[in-house]
N, C-alpha and C positions, 0 to 999 in steps of 0.2 A: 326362604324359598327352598324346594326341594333338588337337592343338587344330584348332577348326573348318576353317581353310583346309586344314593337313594332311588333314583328311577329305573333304575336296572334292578336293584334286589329289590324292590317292592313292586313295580309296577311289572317289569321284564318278567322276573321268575318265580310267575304265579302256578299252583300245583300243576296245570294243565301242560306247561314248559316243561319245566322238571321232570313230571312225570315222561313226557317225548325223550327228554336229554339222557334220561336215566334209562329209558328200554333201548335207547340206540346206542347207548357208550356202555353200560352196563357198573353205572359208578353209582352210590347212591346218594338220594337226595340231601344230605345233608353234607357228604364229600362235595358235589356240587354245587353247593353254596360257598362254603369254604375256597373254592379253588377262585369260583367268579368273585370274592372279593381280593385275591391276591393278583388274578391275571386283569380283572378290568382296568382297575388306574393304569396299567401296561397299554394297553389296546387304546384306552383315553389319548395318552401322551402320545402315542404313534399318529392318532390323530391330530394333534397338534401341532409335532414337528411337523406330518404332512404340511401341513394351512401355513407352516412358517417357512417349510423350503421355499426353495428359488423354483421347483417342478411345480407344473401345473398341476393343483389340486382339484380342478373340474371332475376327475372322476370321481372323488373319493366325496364330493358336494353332493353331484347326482347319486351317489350308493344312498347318501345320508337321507338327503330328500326324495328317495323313490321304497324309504324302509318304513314301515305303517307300527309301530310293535300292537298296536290294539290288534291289526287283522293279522301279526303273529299268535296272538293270543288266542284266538278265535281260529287257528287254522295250525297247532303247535307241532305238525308233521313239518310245517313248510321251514321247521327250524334248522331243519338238513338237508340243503339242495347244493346244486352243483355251482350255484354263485358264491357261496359262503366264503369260498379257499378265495376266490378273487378279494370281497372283501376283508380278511384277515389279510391277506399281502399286502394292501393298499395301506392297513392299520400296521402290519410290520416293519415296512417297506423305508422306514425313516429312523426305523432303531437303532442300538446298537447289539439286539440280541437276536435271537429267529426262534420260530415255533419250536423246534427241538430243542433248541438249551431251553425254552419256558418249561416247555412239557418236563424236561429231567429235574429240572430246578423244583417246580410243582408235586412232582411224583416223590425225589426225594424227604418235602416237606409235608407231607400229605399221607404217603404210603400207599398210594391210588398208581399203580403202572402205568408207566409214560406211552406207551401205547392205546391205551384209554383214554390219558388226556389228549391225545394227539387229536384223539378223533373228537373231542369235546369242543377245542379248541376254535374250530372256524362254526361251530352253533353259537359262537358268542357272538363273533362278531356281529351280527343282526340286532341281536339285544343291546347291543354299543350303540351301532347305527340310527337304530329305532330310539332311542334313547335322548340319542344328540338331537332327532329329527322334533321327537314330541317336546324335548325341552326347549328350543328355538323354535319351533314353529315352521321350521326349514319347507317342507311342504305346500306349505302357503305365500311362499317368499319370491319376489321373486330372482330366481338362481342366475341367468345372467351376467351381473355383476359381482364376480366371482370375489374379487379384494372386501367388499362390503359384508360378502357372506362368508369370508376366511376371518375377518374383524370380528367378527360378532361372534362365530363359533370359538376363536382364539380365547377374545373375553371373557367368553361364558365359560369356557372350559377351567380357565386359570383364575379362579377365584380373590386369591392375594395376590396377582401380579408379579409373582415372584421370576415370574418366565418358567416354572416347575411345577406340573400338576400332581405329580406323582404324590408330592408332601399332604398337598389338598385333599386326598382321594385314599391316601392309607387313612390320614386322621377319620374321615368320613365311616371309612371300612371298618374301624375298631368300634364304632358306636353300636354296630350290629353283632358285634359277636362276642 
């Protein structure tokens, strides 16, 4: 079965993305790919620990299940709006790092300035989102029973059950590059 990052760099960042990501951050398409397979398993986990805190995960349920990535696809302007930063916080928000150490972390292994990434940064989140949504089905579910649908995203997300997706999601990431 096609696992979450595979859905993100295949299905998320098709030329019509990239080429948006790349006129509005001014990195190019190929630094772009590079970065999303180093920061996504990040954004994954953040999701994760979110659904595993003690805090109510409900907003970060509704972000997942209200994110379309087809009608991103079809609309790759809307990959930069002013919900993005909410949803990167919501994906940060249970780390132990924040969007500036990413971005410097990033920048130093990349050679792309963290001021670039900075602004790259919350266009991912959507492609996370959209991601986690079209891989479960989240959309169609129904959201309510929030424990059911932190279950099922938790599962999905952590493939060996290690309680650690990060492991799951770099091995994933080295297949593409």
């Amino acid at each position: 079965k096609m696992n979450i990052l595979e859905t993100i760099l295949k299905n998320g960042l098709d030329e019509n993305i990239l080429g948006a990501i790349s006129a509005k951050t001014g990195i190019d398409t190929s630094s772009i790919q590079d970065i999303v397979s180093q920061v996504a398993p990040k954004l994954v986990d953040g999701a994760k620990q979110n659904l595993a805190s003690t805090n109510d995960s409900g907003n970060l349920i509704n972000m997942i299940s209200n994110t379309d990535l087809d009608s991103l696809k079809n609309n790759p302007d809307a990959i930069d709006n002013s919900d993005n930063s909410n949803m990167l916080g919501e994906l940060f928000s249970s780390l132990d790092t924040n969007e500036s150490d990413v971005a410097n972390e990033l920048s130093a292994k990349s050679g792309v300035d963290a001021t670039s990434i900075s602004s790259l940064l919350p266009m991912l989140a959507p492609l996370v989102m959209g991601a986690l949504n079209q891989k479960t089905n989240l959309g169609a579910t129904d959201t309510s029973n929030t424990n059911d649908i932190t279950s099922m995203l938790t599962n999905f997300i952590d493939q060996d059950n290690d309680g650690s997706v990060v492991d799951d999601l770099m091995g994933m990431a080295k297949k593409f590059f």
